[in-house]
C-alpha positions in Angstrom: 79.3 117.3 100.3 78.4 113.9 100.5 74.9 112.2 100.1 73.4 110.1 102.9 73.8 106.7 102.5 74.1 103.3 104.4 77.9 103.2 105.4 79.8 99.8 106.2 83.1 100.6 107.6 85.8 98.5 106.9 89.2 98.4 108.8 91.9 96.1 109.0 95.4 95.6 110.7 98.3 92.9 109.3 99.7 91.0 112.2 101.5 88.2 110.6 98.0 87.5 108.8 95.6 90.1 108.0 93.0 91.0 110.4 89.9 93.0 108.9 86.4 94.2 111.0 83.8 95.7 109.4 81.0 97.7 111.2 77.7 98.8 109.5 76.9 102.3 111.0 72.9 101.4 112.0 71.9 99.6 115.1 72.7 97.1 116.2 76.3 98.4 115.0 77.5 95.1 115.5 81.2 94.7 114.3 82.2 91.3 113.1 85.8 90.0 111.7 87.4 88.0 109.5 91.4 86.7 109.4 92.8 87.1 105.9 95.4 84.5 105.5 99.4 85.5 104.4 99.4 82.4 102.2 96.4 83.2 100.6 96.9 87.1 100.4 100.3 87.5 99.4 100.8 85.7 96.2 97.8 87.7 94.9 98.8 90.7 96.0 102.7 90.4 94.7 101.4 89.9 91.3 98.9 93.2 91.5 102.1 94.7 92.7 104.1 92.9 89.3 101.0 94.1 87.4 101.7 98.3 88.5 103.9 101.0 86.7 107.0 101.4 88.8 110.5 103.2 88.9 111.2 106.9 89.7 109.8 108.6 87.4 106.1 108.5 85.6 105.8 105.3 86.8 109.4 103.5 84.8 109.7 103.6 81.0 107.0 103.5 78.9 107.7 100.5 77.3 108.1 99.0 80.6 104.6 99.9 81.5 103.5 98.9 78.3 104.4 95.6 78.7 102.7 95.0 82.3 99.6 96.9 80.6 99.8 94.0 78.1 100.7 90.8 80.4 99.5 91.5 83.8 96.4 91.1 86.0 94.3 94.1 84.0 95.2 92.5 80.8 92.3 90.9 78.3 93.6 87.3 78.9 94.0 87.5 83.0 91.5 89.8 84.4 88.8 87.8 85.4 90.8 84.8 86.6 92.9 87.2 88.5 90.4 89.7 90.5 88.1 86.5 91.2 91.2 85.7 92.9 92.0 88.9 94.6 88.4 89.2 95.9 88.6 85.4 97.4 92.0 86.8 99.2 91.1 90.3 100.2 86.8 90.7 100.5 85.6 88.0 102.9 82.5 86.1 101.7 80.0 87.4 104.8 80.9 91.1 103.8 80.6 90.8 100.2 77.0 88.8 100.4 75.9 91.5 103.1 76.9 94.1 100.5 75.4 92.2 97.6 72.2 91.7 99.6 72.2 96.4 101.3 72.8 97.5 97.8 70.2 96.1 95.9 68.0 99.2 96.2 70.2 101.7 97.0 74.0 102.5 96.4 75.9 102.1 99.9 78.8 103.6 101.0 81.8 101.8 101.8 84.5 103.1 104.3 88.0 101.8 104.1 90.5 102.4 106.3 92.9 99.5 104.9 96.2 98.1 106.7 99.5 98.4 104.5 99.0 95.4 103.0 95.9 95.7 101.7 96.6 99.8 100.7 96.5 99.2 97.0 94.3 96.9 96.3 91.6 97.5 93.3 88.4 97.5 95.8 86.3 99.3 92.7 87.2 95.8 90.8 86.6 93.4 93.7 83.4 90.9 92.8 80.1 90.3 94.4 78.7 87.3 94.7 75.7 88.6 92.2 78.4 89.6 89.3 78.3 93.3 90.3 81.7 95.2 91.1 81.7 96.8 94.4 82.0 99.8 92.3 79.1 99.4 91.0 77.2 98.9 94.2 78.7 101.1 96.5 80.8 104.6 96.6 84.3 104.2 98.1 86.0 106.3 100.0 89.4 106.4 102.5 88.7 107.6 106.4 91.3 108.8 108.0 93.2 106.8 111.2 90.4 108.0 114.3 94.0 109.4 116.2 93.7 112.0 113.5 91.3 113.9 114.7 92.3 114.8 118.2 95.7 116.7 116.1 94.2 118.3 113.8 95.5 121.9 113.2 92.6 123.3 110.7 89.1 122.2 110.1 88.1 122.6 106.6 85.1 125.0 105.6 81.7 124.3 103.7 82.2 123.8 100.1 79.1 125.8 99.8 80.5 128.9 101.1 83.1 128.9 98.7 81.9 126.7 95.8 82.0 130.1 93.3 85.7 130.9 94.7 88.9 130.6 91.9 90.7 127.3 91.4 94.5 127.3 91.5 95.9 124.7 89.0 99.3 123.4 89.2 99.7 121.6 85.9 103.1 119.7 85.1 104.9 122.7 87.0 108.5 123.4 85.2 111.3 120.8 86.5 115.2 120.7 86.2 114.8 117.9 83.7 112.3 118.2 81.0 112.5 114.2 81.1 110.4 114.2 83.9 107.4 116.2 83.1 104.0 113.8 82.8 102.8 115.4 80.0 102.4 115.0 76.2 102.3 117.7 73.7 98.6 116.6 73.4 98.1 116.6 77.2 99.5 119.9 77.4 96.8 121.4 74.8 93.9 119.5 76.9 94.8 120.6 80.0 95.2 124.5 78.7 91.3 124.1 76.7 90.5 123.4 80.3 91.8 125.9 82.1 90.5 128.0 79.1 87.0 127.3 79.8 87.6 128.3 83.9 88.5 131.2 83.1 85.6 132.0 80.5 83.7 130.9 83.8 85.9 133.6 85.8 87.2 131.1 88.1 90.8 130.9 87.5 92.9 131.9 90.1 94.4 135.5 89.0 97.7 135.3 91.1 100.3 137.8 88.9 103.2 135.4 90.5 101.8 132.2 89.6 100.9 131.6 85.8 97.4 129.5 85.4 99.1 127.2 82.2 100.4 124.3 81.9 104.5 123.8 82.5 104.6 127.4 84.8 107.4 127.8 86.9 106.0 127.2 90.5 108.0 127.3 93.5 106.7 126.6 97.3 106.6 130.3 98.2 104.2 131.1 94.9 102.4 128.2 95.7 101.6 129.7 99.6 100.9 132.9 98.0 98.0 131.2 96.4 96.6 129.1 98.8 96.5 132.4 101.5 93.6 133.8 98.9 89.9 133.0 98.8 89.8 130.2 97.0 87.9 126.8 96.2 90.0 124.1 95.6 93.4 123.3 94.5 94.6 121.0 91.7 97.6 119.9 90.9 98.7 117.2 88.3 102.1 116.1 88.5 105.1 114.1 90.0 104.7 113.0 93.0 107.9 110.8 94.9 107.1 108.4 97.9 108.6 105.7 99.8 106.5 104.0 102.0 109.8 103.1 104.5 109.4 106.7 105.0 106.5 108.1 106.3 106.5 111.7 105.5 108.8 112.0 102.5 106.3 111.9 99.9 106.8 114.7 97.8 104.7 116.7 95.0 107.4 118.2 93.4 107.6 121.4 92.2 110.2 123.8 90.5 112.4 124.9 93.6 115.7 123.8 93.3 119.3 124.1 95.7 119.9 126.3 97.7 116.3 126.4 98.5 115.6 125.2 102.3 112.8 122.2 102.8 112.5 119.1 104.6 113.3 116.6 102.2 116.3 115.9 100.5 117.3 117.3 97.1 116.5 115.1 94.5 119.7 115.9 91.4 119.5 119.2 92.6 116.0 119.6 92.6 113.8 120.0 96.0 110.5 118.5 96.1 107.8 119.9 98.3 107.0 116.9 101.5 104.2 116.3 103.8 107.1 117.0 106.3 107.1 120.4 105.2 103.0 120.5 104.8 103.7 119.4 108.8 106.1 121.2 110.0 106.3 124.2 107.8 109.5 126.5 108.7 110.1 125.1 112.5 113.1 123.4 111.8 114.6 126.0 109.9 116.8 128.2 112.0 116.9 130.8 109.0 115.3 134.4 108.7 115.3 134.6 105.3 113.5 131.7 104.8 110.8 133.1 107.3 110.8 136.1 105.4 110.3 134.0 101.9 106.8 133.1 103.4 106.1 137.1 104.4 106.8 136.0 108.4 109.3 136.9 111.2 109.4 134.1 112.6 109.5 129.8 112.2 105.4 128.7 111.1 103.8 125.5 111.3 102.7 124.3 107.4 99.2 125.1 107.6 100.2 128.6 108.1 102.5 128.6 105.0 99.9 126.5 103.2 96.6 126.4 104.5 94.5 123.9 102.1 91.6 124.5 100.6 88.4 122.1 101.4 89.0 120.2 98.3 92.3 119.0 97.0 93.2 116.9 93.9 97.0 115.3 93.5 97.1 113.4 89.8 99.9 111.7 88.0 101.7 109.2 90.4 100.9 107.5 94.2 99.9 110.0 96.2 98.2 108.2 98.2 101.2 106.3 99.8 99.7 107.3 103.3 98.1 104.0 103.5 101.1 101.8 103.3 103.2 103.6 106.0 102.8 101.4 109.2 102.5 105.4 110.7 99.5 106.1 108.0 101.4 109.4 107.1 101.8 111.1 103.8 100.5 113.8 101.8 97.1 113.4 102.1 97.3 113.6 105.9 98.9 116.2 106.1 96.9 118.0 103.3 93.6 116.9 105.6 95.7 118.5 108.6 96.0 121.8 106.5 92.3 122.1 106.0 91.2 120.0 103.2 87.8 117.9 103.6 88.7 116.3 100.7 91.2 114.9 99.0 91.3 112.8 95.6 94.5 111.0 94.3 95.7 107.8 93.2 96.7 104.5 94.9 99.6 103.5 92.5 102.0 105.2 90.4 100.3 106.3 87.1 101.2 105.7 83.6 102.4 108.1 81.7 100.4 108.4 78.4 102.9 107.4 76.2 102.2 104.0 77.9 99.8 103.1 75.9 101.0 104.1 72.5 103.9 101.8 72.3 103.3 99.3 68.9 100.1 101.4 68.4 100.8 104.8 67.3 96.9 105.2 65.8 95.6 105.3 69.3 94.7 108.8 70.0 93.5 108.5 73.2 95.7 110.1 76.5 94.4 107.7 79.7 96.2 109.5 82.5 95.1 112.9 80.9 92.1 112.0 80.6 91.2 110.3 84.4 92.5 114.3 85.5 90.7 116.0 83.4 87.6 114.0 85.1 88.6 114.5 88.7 89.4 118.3 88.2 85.2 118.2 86.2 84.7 116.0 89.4 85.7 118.1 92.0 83.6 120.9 90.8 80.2 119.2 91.7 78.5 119.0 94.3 78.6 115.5 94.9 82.3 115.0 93.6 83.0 111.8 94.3 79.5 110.2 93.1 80.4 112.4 89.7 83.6 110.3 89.5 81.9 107.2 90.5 79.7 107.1 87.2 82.5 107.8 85.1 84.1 104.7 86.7 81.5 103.0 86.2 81.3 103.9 82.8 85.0 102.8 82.5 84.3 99.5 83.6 81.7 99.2 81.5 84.2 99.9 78.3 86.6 97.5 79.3 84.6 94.5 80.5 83.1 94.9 76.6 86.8 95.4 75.4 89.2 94.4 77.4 91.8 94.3 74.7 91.3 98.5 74.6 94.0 99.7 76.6 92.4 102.8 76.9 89.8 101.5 79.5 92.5 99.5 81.2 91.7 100.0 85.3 95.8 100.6 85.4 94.4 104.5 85.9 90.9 104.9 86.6 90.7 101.9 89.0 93.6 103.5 90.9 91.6 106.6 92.0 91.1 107.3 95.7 88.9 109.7 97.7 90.1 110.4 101.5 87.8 112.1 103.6 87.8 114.5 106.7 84.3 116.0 107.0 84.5 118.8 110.2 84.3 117.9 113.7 84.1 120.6 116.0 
């Protein structure tokens, strides 16, 4: 799946300060460290935090994230002054000039493995000492904790094997409250060219019980229906809950609601979908009906209810919550647990596209949309996260030229992250 590349692996642990080593993988493999100072790290990192969408839902009001679109550190009259900053608290000056100097002839691969305090932090945007973003000279990607590996339940297959398989989309799935679906009107018709064109290509998963279109009703037992089939790789672009206090309760939500039996709790009558249940599955559940919703007599572990495909993309809001658990536990590790080599999602809540219309009703353009409509193109190559890396690139590009444009604003595509779990037998 991936290229070879020269790899630097970066790791890092907060105790009290912030401790990070970083180990390039050629001999002599020599680790080194660096201590990343509280006083230094925190203010910086409380105003990227001020800077991100927040609240429940889509990432708070859209005039809310307007504002923070328009004022904080992404904005036109901030951004430089503010990630110079960042990278002075969170890249230490030996790795970025070693990474500076590795990359010059070829792109590098860097691979994180960050400590809660550090989990949402831009690296794409983070500055070498030669101008370039790290984006620009290396591909980033998320490694798993190494304890992960010794429980894993299923290793994922080659993506070559079942490259030509169907894709099974689950786009802004039908919720209790049309208030919380993440999609425009406009995003809506995007979305459903797209899924248009897959199945032109005769790849769209064909489930009768689970509608590929935008806004289906999808409940957990139609979505393990799907993933039992052959198939190549699952997207799904919608609301996802997390609380980092919790590790394990973040949620995609789908459209089952009470009396329905899962691991989390109902949210207004609603009951989202956890890495809990991903985990755990039906083991907990004392309930032969429930069993016999997922076509079993008995209680089943979640990768037997939902076994993942090798690729998996989650798009809309913070999926990738995993990170800032002191347990490093979320959806994407249980999704890895499930099968999954690969999975692509965001490191912050996303904004929803109304965002960035407010005071400028001219602007045509759909950001959110648009960064998963890329990933879903993305994860159909054969170098997936390379193909998202020029678009980035691209991206940054845009807005360093126009940083006024809100529509290159790194609020979305700077937020993407890839997590990978390549086999180990």
């Amino acid at each position: 799946m991936m290229p070879d590349r020269l790899e630097v692996m970066i790791r890092s642990a907060d105790v009290g300060d912030t401790y990070m080593s970083w180990t390039w993988l050629t001999p002599p493999h020599q680790p080194r460290t660096a201590r990343l100072t509280s006083s230094q790290l925190v203010p910086v990192l409380q105003a990227l935090t001020d800077s991100l969408p927040g609240g429940t839902y889509q990432g708070g009001s859209a005039a809310q994230v307007a504002q923070r679109l328009q004022s904080g550190i992404f904005s036109a009259h901030r951004h430089r002054r503010s990630l110079a900053t960042l990278t002075a608290a969170a890249l230490p000056d030996e790795l970025a000039a070693e990474i500076a100097e590795k990359s010059v002839a070829e792109v590098i691969r860097v691979r994180l493995c960050p400590s809660p305090r550090l989990a949402q932090v831009p690296w794409e945007l983070l500055m070498l000492p030669d101008g370039r973003r790290l984006i620009e000279a290396a591909e980033i990607i998320h490694d798993p904790p190494t304890a992960f590996y010794s429980e894993r339940r299923r290793q994922p297959v080659d993506w070559e094997t079942v490259a030509a398989q169907p894709v099974v989309y689950v786009v802004d799935p039908a919720l209790q409250y049309p208030q919380h679906q993440v999609l425009t009107a406009e995003g809506l018709r995007r979305f459903s060219r797209r899924l248009d064109e897959i199945r032109c290509a005769e790849r769209l998963f064909a489930g009768e019980l689970l509608p590929q279109n935008p806004r289906a009703t999808v409940t957990r037992d139609v979505l393990s229906d799907a993933l039992k089939t052959p198939i190549s790789r699952l997207m799904y672009v919608g609301h996802i809950s997390s609380d980092p206090y919790e590790p394990g309760s973040a949620a995609i939500h789908l459209s089952d609601v009470l009396p329905c039996k899962g691991m989390h709790r109902a949210v207004k009558g609603s009951v989202p979908l956890s890495a809990l249940d991903f985990r755990l599955g039906t083991t907990l559940i004392d309930d032969p009906a429930v069993w016999d919703s997922y076509l079993a007599d008995r209680p089943q572990l979640g990768d037997e209810i939902w076994p993942m495909p090798v690729r998996v993309a989650l798009v809309a809001c913070e999926g990738s919550v995993d990170y800032r658990t002191v347990e490093t536990y979320g959806l994407v590790m249980a999704i890895l647990n499930s099968g999954a080599e690969l999975v692509t999602t965001t490191r912050w809540p996303l904004p929803s596209d109304r965002a960035f219309h407010i005071g400028d009703t001219g602007n045509p353009a759909l950001p959110t949309t648009e960064l998963a409509l890329e990933v879903d193109c993305a994860h159909d190559q054969p170098d997936p996260v390379g193909a998202l890396r020029e678009w980035q690139i691209a991206q940054l590009h845009h807005w360093l030229a126009e940083p006024d444009e809100l529509r290159y604003s790194p609020i979305t595509w700077a937020a993407v992250t890839h997590t990978v779990a390549q086999r180990r037998d």
